[in-house]
Structure formats: C-alpha cells, structure tokens
C-alpha positions as CSV (number, residue, x, y, z in Angstrom):
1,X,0.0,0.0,0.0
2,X,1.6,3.3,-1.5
3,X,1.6,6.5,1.2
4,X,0.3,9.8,-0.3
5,X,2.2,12.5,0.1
6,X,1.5,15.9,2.0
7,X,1.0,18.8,-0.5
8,X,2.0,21.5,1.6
9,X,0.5,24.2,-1.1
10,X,-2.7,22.7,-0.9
11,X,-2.8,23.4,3.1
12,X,-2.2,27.1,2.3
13,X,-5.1,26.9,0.1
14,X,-6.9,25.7,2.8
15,X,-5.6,28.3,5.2
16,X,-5.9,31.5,2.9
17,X,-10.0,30.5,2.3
18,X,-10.5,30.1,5.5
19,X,-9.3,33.6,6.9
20,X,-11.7,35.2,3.9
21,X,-14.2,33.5,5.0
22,X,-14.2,34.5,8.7
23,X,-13.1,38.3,7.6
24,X,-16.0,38.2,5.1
25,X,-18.2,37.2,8.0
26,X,-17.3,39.8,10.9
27,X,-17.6,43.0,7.9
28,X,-21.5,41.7,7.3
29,X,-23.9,43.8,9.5
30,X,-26.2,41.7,12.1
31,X,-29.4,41.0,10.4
32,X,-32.6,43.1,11.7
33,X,-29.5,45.6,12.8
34,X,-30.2,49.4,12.5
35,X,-27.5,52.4,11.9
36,X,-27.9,55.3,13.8
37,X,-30.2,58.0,12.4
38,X,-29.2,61.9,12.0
39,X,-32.4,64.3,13.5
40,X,-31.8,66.3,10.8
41,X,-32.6,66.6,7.3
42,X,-29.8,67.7,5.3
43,X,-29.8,69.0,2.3
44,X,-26.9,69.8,1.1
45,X,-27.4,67.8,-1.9
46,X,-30.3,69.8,-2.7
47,X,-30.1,72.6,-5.3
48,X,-32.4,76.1,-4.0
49,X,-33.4,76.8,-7.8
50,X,-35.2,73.0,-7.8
51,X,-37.9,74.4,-5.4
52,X,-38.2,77.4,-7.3
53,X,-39.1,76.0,-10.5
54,X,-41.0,72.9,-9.5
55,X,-43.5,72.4,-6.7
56,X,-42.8,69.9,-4.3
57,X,-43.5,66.4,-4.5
58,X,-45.1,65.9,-1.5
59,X,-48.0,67.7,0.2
60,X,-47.1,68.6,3.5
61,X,-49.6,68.3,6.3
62,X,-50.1,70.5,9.0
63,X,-51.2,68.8,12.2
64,X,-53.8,71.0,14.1
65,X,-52.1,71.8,17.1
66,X,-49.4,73.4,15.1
67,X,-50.9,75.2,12.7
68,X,-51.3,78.8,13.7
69,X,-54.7,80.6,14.0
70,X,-55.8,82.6,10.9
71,X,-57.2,85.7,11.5
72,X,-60.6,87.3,9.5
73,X,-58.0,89.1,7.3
74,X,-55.5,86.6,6.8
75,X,-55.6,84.1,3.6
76,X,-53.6,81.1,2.5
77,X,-51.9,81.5,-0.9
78,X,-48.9,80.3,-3.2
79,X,-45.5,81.7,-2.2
80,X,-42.1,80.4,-0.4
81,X,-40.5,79.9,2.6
82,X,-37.5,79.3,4.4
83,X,-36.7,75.9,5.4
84,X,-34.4,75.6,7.9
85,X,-34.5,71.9,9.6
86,X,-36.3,68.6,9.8
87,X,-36.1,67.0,12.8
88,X,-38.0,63.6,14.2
89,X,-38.9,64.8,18.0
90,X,-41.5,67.0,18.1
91,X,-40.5,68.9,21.5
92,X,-37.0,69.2,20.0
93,X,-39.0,71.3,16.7
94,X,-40.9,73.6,18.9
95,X,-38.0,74.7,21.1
96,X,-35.7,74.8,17.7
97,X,-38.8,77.2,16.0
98,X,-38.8,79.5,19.0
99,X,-35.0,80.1,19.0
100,X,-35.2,80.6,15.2
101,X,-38.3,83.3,15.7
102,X,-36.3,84.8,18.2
103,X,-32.7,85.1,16.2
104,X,-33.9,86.0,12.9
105,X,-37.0,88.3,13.7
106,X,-39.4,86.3,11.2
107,X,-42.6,84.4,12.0
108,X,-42.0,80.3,12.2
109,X,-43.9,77.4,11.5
110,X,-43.8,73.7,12.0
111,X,-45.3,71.6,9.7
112,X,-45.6,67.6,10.0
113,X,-44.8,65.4,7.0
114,X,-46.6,62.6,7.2
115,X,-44.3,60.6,4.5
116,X,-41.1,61.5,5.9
117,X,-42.5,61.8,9.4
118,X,-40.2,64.7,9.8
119,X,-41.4,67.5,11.7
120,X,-40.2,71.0,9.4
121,X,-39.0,74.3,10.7
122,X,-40.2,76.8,8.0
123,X,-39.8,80.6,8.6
124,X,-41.6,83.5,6.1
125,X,-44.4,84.3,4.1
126,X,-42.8,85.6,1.0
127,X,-44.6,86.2,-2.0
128,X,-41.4,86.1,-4.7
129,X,-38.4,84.0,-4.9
130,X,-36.3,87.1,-4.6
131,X,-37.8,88.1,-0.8
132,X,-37.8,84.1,0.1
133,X,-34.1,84.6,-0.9
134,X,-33.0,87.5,1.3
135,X,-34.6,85.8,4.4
136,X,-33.1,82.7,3.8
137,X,-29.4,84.9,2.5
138,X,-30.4,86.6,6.7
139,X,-31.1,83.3,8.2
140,X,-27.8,81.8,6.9
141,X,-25.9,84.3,8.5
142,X,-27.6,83.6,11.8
143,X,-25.9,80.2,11.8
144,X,-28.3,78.3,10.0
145,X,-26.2,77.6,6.8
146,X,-28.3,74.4,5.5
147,X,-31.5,77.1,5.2
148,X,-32.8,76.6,1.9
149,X,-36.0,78.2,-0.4
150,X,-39.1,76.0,-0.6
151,X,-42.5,76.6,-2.9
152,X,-45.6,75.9,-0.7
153,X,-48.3,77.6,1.0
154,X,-48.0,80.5,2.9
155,X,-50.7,83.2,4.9
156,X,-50.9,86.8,3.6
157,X,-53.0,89.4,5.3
158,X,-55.1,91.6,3.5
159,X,-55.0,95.5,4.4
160,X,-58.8,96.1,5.1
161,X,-59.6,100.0,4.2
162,X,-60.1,102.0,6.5
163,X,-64.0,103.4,6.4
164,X,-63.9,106.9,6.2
165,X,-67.6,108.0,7.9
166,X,-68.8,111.6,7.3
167,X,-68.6,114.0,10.0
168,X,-72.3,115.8,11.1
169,X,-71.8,119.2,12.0
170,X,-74.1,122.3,12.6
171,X,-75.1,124.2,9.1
172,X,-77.6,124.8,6.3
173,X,-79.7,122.7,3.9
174,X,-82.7,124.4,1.8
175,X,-86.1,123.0,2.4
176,X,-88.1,122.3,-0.5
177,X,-91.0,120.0,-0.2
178,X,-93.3,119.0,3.5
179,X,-95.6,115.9,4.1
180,X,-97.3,114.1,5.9
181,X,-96.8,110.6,4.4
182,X,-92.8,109.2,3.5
183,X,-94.4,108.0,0.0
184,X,-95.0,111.3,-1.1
185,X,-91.2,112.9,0.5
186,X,-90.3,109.9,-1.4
187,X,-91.2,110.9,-4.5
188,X,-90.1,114.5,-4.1
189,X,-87.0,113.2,-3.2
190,X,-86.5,111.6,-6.3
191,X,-87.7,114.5,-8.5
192,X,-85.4,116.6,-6.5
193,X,-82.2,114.8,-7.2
194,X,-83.2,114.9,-11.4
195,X,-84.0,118.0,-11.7
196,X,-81.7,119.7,-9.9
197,X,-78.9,116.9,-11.1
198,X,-77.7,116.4,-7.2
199,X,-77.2,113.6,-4.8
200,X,-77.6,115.4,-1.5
201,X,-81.2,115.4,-1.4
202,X,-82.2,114.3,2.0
203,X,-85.7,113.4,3.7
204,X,-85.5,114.7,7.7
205,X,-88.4,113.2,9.5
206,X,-89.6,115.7,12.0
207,X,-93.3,114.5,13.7
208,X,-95.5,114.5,11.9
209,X,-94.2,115.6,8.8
210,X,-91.5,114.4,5.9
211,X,-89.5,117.0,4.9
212,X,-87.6,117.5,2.0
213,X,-84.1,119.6,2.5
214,X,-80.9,119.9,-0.3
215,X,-77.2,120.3,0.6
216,X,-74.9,120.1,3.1
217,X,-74.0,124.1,3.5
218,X,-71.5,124.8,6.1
219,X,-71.8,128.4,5.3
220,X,-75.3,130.5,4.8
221,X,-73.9,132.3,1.9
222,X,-73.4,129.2,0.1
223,X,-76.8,128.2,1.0
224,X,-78.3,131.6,-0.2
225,X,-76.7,130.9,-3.5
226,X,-78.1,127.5,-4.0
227,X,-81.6,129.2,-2.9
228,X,-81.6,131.4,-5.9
229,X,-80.7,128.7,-8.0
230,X,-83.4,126.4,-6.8
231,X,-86.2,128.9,-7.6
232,X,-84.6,129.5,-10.8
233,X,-85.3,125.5,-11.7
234,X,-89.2,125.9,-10.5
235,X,-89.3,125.7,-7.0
236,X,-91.4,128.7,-5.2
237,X,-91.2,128.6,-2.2
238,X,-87.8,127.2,-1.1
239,X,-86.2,128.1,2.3
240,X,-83.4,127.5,4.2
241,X,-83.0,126.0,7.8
242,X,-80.6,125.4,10.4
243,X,-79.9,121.0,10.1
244,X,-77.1,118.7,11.3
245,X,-75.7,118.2,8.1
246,X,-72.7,115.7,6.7
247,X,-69.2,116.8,5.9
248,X,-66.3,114.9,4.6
249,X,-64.2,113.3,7.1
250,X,-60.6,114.8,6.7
C-alpha cells in the first residue's frame, strides 16, 4: 500500500480560504441591525433653484395643534418659505422654531410630514423668490447655513380699508317739499335729485311731517346761492333752515 504524500501548497489553500471566510463574516452587519439615524434633514445635496421652478412632490400636512390661527383678514396663498430643519422629535421642533423666531426676527412654523414623518422648521411668508431669498441669505448668517427656499403655502394678510364716515356738524340745507306721508317725500326726493342733477337730497323726518331739504351748506352764503338757484329751476317757495348736516371726514 503506497503512502500519499502531503502537499503543503494545498494546506495554504486551505488556510488562505478560511481567513476570507471568517473576515467576510465579521464585515457583514447583524441581520434586523439598524444604523444610527441623524435628526436632521440635510440637504446639502439639494439645489435652491429645484424648489423654485418645480413644486414639491409631496404635500405637507399640517397637524392642528401646530398650525397657527388665521385671523378674518389673513388668507392662504402660493408663495415660499424658508426651510431651515427637519427633525423627528416633536418637543425638539418647537423649542428649535422659538429660537429661530427669536434670532432671525421672522414668523416660524412647523409643519408635520406625514411621508417622511419629519417635523419641518419653516420661517416666512414671502410672496417672490427674490424676498424668500433674502430671508433665507439673513437666516444663513444667523448660523443656520443648511436654510434653503421651498414653494408651498404661505398666509398673507389683507389691508382692510379703513372706512372713512362723514362727519355731522351744525349748518344749512334748503327746504323744499313738506308731508305728511314718507311715499310722497319719497317721491319729491327723487324728483329733486333729477331736476336739480344732485345727490344730496335728504328726507329729515320731523313729527308729523317728511320733509324734504338739499345740501350740506357749512356756510349761509353758500346756502343763499343754491336758494336762488333752486327757484330758478321751479321751486317757489324754497327756504333755508338750520340742520345737522354731513361733511367729509378729513
């Protein structure tokens, strides 16, 4: 019976695929293992003019709690906003947005995205890229240098006017026409403000009668004139009186 003979090569064989083997299997990551997770969204690999030429892909949801209270002049609208983080703990977002408000003088808000489930810092209501752009140029040098432009919804308020009411004073009106029944001031009224081609033709009730009276005369003289001119048109017996009359507010 022949021997065989040890191949020493073939142990190193051996030798060399075991040690891949085991290296192989101390590099491969447990399985169900997890790797840690950075709070916040970066997005460095973001380009700003992206979100200002296309809208975003996602809607973003606001949940109730955060969403702040719209007042009777204050509308939602397209425009942009700041984004400045993303961050998974909700406390952590709300004490993040009132240092932000605070450092950068502009109104905050946190908005939950439901895909991501990202809680967003977003500061601004800006109406054009170019003022989205100086916040975000103003919140960069505050020490936020990831802030970044973002199209999406933001709450403009509307500058109600300001009613101007007329002003009643002492002065003069010119009497015209008396009755006893409002259908028949009524209709003098109306004949009034034709013929004489004005729109300060006023019915004063004063029990029992409906009287008729034209202008709003601060002085008599300017009343006087208006007399003369009323008589002129058909009316005989005009007169003038002492009213409360209306002047413009100033």
């Amino acid at each position: 019976m022949t021997s065989k003979k040890f191949d020493p090569y073939f142990v190193l064989v051996l030798l060399f695929l075991g040690c891949a083997g085991s290296q192989s299997q101390m590099a491969a990551p447990p399985m169900g293992g997890s790797s840690a997770i950075r709070e916040e969204f970066d997005p460095y690999t973001l380009n700003d003019d992206d979100f200002l030429l296309q809208p975003a892909a996602r809607a973003e949801v606001a949940p109730p709690q955060a969403a702040p209270l719209l007042t009777e002049a204050t509308r939602k609208t397209a425009g942009f906003r700041v984004q400045i983080a993303a961050v998974l703990d909700r406390t952590r977002a709300e004490s993040l947005r009132e240092r932000i408000q605070r450092e950068v003088q502009a109104l905050t808000y946190i908005y939950y995205d439901e895909d991501t489930h990202l809680y967003k810092i977003q500061a601004g209501n800006s109406r054009t890229p170019e003022q989205a752009e100086r916040l975000r140029d103003n919140i960069k040098a505050q020490g936020f240098p990831e802030a970044y432009v973002v199209r999406t919804q933001i709450e403009v308020t509307d500058v109600q006017p300001q009613v101007r009411r007329p002003v009643t004073t002492s002065g003069y009106r010119v009497q015209i026409f008396s009755s006893s029944t409002r259908h028949a001031a009524e209709e003098s009224q109306t004949q009034a403000s034709a013929q004489l081609n004005r729109d300060d033709v006023f019915i004063d009730f004063e029990p029992p009668y409906f009287k008729v009276r034209i202008g709003n005369f601060q002085a008599r003289k300017d009343a006087e004139k208006f007399l003369d001119e009323a008589k002129k048109k058909g009316y005989e017996t005009p007169f003038i009186v002492q009213a409360q009359i209306r002047t413009s507010p100033r």
